[in-house]
N, C-alpha and C positions, 0 to 999 in steps of 0.2 A: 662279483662278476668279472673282475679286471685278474686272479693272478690263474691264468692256463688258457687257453684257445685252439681253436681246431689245429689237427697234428695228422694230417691224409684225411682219413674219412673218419677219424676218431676225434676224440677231445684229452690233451691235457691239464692236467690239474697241480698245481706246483704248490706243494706241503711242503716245502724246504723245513720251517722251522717245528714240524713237529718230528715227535721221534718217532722210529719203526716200527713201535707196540702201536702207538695212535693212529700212522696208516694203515696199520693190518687192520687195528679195530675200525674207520672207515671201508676199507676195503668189504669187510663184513659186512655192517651195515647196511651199504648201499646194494648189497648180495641180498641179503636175509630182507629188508623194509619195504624193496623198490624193484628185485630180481633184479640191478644192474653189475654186471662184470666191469671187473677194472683188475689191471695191473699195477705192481710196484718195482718201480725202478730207479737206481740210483741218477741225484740231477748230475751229478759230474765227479764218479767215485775214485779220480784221483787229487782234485783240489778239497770237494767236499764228500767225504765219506760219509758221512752223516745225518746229509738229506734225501729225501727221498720226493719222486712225484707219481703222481698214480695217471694211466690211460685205462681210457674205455676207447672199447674196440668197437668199432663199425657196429658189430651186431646187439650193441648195447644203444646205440642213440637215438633209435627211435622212441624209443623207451623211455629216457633220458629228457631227449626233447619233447615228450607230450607232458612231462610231471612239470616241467619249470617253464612251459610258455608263456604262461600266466604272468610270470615274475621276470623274463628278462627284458632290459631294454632294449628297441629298438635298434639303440646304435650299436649294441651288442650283440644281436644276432647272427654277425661273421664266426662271432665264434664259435658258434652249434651247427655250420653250415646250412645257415637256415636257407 
């Protein structure tokens, strides 16, 4: 629950340490399992080229936010704009 948080009306998710095959294959996933979009974006592609962080867009979080209500903490709910 702690690495990404609301990012406008979206959510980021910060994969730094996985490679680009492993977010494209979440990116998938969360497409094909759950119908959620997200994007890949480099975290900072001229220090780190290599990391990558995925956003779900506004039209992804309602979605988003009714699979994991069950499961986040309270104190955490800043970060799904709840």
């Amino acid at each position: 629950m702690d690495d990404g948080g609301a990012d406008g009306n979206g959510l980021r998710l910060y994969t730094n340490s996985f490679t680009i095959k492993d977010v494209e294959l979440l990116k998938s996933a969360l497409f094909e399992n759950f119908n959620i979009k997200a994007q890949i974006s480099h975290v900072n592609r001229k220090r780190n080229p290599d990391q990558y962080k995925l956003y779900i867009p506004v039209e992804s979080m309602n979605r988003l936010r009714y699979l994991v209500k069950d499961y986040i903490l309270p104190s955490m709910h800043y970060k799904l704009n709840y």
